[in-house]
DSSP file (Angstrom, degrees, kcal/mol; ACC not computed):
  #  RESIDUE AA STRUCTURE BP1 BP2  ACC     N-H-->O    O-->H-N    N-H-->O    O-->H-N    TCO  KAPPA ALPHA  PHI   PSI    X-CA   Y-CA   Z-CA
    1    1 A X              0   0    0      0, 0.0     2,-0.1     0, 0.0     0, 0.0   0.000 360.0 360.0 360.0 136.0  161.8   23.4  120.1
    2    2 A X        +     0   0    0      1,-0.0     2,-0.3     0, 0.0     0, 0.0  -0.484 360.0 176.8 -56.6 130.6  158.2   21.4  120.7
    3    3 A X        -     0   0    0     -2,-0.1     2,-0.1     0, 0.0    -1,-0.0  -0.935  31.9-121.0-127.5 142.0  158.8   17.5  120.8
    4    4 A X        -     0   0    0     -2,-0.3     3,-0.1     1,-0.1     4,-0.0  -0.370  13.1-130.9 -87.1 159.2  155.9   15.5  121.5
    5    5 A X  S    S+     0   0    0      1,-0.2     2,-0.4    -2,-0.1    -1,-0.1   0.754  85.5  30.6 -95.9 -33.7  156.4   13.2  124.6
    6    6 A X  S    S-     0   0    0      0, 0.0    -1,-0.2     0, 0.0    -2,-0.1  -0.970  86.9 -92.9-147.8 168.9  155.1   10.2  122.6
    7    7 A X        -     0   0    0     -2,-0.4     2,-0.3     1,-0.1    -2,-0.0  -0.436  40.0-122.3 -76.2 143.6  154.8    8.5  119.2
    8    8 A X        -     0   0    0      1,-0.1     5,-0.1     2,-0.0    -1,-0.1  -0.504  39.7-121.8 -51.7  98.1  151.2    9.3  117.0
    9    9 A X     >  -     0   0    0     -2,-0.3     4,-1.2     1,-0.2     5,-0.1  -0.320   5.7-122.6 -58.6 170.5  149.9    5.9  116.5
   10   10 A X  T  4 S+     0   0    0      2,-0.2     4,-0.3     1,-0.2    -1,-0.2   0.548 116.8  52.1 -49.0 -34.2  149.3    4.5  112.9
   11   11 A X  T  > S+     0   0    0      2,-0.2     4,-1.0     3,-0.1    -1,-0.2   0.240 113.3  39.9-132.7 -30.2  145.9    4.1  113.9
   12   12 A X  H  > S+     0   0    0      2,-0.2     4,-1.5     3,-0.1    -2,-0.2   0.740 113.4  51.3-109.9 -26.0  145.3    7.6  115.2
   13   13 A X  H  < S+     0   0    0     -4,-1.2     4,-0.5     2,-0.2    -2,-0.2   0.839 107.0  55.7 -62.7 -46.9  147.1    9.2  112.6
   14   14 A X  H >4 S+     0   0    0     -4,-0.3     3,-1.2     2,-0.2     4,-0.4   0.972 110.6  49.7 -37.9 -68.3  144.8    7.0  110.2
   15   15 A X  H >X S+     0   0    0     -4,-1.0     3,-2.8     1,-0.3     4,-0.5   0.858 105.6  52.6 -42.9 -71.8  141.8    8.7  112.1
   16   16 A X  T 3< S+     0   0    0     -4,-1.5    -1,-0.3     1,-0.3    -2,-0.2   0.544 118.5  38.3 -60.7  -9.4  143.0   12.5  111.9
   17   17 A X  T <> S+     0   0    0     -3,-1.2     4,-0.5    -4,-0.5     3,-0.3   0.538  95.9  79.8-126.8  18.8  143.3   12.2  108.2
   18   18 A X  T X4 S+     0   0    0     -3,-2.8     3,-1.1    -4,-0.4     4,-0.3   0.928  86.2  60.7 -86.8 -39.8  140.3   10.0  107.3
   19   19 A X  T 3< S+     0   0    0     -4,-0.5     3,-0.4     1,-0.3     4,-0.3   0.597  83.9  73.4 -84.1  17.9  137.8   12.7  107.4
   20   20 A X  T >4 S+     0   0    0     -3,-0.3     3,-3.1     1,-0.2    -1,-0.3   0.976  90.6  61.0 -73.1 -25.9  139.1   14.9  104.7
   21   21 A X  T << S+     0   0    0     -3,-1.1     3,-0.4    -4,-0.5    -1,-0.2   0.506  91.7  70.5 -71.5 -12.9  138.0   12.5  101.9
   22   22 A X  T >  S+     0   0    0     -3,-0.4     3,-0.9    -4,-0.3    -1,-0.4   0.504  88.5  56.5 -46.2 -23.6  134.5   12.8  102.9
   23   23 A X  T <  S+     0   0    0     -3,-3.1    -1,-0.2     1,-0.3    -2,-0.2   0.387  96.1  64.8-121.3  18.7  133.8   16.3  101.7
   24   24 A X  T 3  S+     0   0    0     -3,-0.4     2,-0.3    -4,-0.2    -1,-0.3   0.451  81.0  87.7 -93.4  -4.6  134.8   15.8   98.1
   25   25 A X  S <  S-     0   0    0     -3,-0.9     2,-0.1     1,-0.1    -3,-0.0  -0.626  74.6-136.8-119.5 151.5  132.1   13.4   97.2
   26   26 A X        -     0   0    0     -2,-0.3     2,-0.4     1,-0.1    -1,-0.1  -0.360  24.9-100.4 -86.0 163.0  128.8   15.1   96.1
   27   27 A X        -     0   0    0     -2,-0.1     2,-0.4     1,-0.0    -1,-0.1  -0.639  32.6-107.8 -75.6 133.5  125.3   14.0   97.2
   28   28 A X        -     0   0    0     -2,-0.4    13,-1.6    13,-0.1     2,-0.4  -0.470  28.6-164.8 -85.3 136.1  122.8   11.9   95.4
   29   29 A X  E     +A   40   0A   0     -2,-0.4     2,-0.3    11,-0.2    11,-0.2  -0.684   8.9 178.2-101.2 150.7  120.0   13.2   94.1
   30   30 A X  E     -A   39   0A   0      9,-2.4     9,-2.4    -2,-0.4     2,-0.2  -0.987  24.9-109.3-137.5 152.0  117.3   11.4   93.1
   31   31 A X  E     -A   38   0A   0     -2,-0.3     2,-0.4     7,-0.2     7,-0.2  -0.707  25.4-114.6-119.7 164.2  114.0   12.0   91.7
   32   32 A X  E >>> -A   37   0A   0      5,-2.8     4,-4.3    -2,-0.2     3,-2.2  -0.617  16.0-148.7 -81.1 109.2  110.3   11.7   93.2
   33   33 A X  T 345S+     0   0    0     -2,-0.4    -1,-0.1     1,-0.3    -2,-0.1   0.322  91.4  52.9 -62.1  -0.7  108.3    9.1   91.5
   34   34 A X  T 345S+     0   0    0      3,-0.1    -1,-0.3    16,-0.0    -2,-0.0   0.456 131.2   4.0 -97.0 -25.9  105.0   11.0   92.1
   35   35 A X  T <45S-     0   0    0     -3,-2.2    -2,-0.2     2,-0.1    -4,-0.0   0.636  87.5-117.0-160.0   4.5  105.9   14.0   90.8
   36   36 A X  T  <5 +     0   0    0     -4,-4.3     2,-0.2     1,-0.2    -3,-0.1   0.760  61.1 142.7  78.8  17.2  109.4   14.3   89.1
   37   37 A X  E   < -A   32   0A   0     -5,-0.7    -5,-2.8     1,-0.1     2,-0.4  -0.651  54.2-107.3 -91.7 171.5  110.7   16.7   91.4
   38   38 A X  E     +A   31   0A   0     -2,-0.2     2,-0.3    -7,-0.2    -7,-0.2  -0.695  47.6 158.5 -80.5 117.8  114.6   16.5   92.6
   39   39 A X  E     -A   30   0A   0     -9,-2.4    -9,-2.4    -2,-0.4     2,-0.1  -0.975  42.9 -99.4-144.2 179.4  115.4   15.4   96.3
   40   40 A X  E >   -A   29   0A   0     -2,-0.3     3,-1.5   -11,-0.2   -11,-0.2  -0.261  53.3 -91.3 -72.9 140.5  118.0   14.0   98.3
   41   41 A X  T 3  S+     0   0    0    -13,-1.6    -1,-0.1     1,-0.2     3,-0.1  -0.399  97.8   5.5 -79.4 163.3  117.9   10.4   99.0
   42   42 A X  T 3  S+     0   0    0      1,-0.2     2,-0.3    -2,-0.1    -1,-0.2   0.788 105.8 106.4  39.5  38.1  116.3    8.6  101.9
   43   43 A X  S <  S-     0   0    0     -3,-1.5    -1,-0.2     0, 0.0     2,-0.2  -0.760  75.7-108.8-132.1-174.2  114.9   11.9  103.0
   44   44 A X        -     0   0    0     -2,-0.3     2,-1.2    -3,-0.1     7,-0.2  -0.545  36.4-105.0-101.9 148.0  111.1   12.9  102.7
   45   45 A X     >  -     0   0    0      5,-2.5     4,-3.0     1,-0.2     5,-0.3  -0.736  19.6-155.7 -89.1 122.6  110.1   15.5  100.2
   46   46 A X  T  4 S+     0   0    0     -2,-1.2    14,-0.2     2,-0.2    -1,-0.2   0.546  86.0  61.9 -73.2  -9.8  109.5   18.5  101.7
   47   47 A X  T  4 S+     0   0    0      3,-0.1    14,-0.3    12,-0.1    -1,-0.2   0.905 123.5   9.3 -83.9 -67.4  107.2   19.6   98.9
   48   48 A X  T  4 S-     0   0    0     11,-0.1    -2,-0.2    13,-0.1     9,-0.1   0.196  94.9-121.8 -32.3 -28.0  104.5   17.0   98.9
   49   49 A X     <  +     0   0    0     -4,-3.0     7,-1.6     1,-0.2     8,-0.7   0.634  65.0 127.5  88.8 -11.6  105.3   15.3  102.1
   50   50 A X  B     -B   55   0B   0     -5,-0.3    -5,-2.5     5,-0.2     2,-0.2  -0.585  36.9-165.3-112.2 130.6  105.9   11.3  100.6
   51   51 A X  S    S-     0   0    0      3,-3.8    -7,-0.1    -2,-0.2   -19,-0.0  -0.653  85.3  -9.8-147.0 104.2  108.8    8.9  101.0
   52   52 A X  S    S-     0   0    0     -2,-0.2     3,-0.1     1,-0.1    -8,-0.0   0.439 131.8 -54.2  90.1  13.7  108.6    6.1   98.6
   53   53 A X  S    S+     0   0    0      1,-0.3     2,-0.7     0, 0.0    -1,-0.1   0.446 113.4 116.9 109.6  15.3  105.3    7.0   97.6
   54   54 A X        -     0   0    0      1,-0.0    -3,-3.8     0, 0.0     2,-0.8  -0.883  68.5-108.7-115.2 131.7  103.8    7.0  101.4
   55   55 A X  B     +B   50   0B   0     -2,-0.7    -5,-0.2    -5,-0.2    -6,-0.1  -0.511  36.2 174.2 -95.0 117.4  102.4   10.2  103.1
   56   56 A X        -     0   0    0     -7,-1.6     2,-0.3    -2,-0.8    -6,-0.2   0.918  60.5 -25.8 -60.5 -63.2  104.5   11.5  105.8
   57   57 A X  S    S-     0   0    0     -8,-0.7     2,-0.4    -9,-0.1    -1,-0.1  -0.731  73.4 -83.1-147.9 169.7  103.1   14.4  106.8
   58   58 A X        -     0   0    0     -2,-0.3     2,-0.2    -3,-0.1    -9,-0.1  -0.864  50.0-127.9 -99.2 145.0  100.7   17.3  105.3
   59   59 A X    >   -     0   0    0     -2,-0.4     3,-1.5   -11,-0.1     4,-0.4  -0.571  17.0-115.3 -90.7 145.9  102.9   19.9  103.3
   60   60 A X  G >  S+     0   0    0      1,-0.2     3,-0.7   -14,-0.2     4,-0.3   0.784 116.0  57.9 -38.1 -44.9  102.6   23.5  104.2
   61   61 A X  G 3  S+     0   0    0    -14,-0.3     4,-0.5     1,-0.2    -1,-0.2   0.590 104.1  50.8 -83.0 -17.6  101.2   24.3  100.9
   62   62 A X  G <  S+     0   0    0     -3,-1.5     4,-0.4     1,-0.1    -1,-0.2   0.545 106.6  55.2-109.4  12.0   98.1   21.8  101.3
   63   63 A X  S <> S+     0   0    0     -3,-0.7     4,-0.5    -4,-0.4    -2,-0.2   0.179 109.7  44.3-111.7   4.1   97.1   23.2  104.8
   64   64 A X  H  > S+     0   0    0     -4,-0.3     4,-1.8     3,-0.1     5,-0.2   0.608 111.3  58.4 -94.5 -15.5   96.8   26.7  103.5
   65   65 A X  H  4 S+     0   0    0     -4,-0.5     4,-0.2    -5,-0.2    -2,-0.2   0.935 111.2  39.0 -59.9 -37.7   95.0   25.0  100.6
   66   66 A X  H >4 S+     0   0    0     -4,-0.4     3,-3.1     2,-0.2     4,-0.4   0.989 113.1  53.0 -57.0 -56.6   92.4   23.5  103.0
   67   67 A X  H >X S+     0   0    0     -4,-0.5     3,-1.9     1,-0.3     4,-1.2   0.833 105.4  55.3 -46.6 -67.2   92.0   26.5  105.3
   68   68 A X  T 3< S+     0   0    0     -4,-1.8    -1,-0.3     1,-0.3    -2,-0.2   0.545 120.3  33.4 -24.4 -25.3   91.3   28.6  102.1
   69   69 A X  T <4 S+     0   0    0     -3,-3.1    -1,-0.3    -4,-0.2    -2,-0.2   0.275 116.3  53.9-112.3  11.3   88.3   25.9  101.3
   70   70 A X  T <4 S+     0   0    0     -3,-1.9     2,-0.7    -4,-0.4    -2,-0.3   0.672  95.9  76.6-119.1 -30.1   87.5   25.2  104.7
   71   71 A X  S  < S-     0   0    0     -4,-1.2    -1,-0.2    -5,-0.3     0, 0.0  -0.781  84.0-130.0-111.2 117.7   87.0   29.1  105.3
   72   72 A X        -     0   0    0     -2,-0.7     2,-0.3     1,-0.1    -2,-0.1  -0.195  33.4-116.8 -61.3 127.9   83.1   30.6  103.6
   73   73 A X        -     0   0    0      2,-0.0     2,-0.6     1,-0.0    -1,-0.1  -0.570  27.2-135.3 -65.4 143.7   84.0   33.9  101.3
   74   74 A X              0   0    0     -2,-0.3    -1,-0.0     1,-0.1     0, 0.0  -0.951 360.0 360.0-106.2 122.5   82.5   36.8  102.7
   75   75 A X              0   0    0     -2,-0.6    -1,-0.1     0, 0.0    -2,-0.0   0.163 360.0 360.0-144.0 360.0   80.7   39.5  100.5
């Protein structure tokens, strides 16, 4: 029969069982004061690009909008 060569500290034991309690608590959502969509908090919104009403980046969806105006129709 296995016996372990020394005693499990209190303190390590503590450790090994601390992270189950993390992965019951849900995330918060919150919503974007420019446009009422749902996102996670502290992160950026990936539609629009803004965190806390300041622009991060250009969104996918407004650099095909440019190209599309930036580029002369042909007929």
């Amino acid at each position: 029969m296995a016996v372990p060569k020394k005693k499990t500290s209190v303190s390590r034991k503590g450790m090994r069982h601390a992270g189950q309690h993390h992965k019951l608590s849900a995330k918060t959502v919150g919503r974007d004061a420019t446009t009422g969509d749902y996102v996670l908090s502290h992160r950026v919104n990936p539609a629009t690009g803004t965190y806390k009403g300041i622009k991060i980046f250009t969104s996918r969806t407004e650099k095909l909008a440019a190209k599309a105006q930036a580029e002369p129709t042909q007929e």
